[in-house]
Residue, then its C-alpha position, 0 to 999 in steps of 0.5 A: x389739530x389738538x383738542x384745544x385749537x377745537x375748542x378755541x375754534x368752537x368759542x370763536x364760532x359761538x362769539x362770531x355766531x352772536x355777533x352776526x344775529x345779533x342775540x346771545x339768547x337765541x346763539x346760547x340756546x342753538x350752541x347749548x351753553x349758558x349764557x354766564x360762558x358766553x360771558x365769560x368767554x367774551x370778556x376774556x376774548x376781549x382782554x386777551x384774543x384769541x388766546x383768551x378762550x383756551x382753558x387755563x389751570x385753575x389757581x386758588x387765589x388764597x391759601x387760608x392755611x398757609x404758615x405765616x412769613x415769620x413762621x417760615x423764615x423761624x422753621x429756615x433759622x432752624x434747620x440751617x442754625x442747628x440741623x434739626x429735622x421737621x420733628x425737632x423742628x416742631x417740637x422747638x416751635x412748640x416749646x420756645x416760640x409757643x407755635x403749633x405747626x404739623x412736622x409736615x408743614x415743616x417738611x414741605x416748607x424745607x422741600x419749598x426752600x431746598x433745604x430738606 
């Protein structure tokens, strides 16, 4: 059994032990856990089962720097038009389209697209 099957069990253990006495205070202070991760665990047992009280990778739900739609399809325009690498590729944006973005932004933007 590998370590997550454990602690799918451990959790289930936790929820079955509130239910059967009845008092999540008392099964938080037993298991030494806080209550706002019984909580949780239970919404996401209820929404999802079983496979709900596995970890999951955590993803950011907002990129507050990402390049915008236009920037991306301009630095895609670009390179497929007229083959410049990231750095003429900043300078072009900085001069012409008066945007300021790093050469890195753009290398990982032409990486993202398969096109570097």
């Amino acid at each position: 059994m590998n370590e997550e099957q454990r602690l799918v069990q451990k959790r289930m253990r936790v929820l079955e032990h509130a239910n059967k006495i009845g008092n999540v205070r008392k099964t938080c202070r037993y298991f030494g856990i806080g209550r706002s991760s019984f909580y949780r665990w239970r919404r996401a047992f209820e929404r999802e089962g079983k496979s709900g009280l596995a970890n999951k990778p955590r993803v950011a739900r907002n990129h507050p720097n990402q390049l915008s739609k236009e920037v991306v399809d301009r630095v895609l325009l670009l390179r497929k038009k007229y083959h410049l690498g990231p750095i003429r590729i900043v300078w072009y944006m900085a001069r012409y389209h008066g945007i300021s973005i790093s050469d890195a932004s753009v290398y990982r933007t032409l990486c993202r697209h398969g096109v570097n």
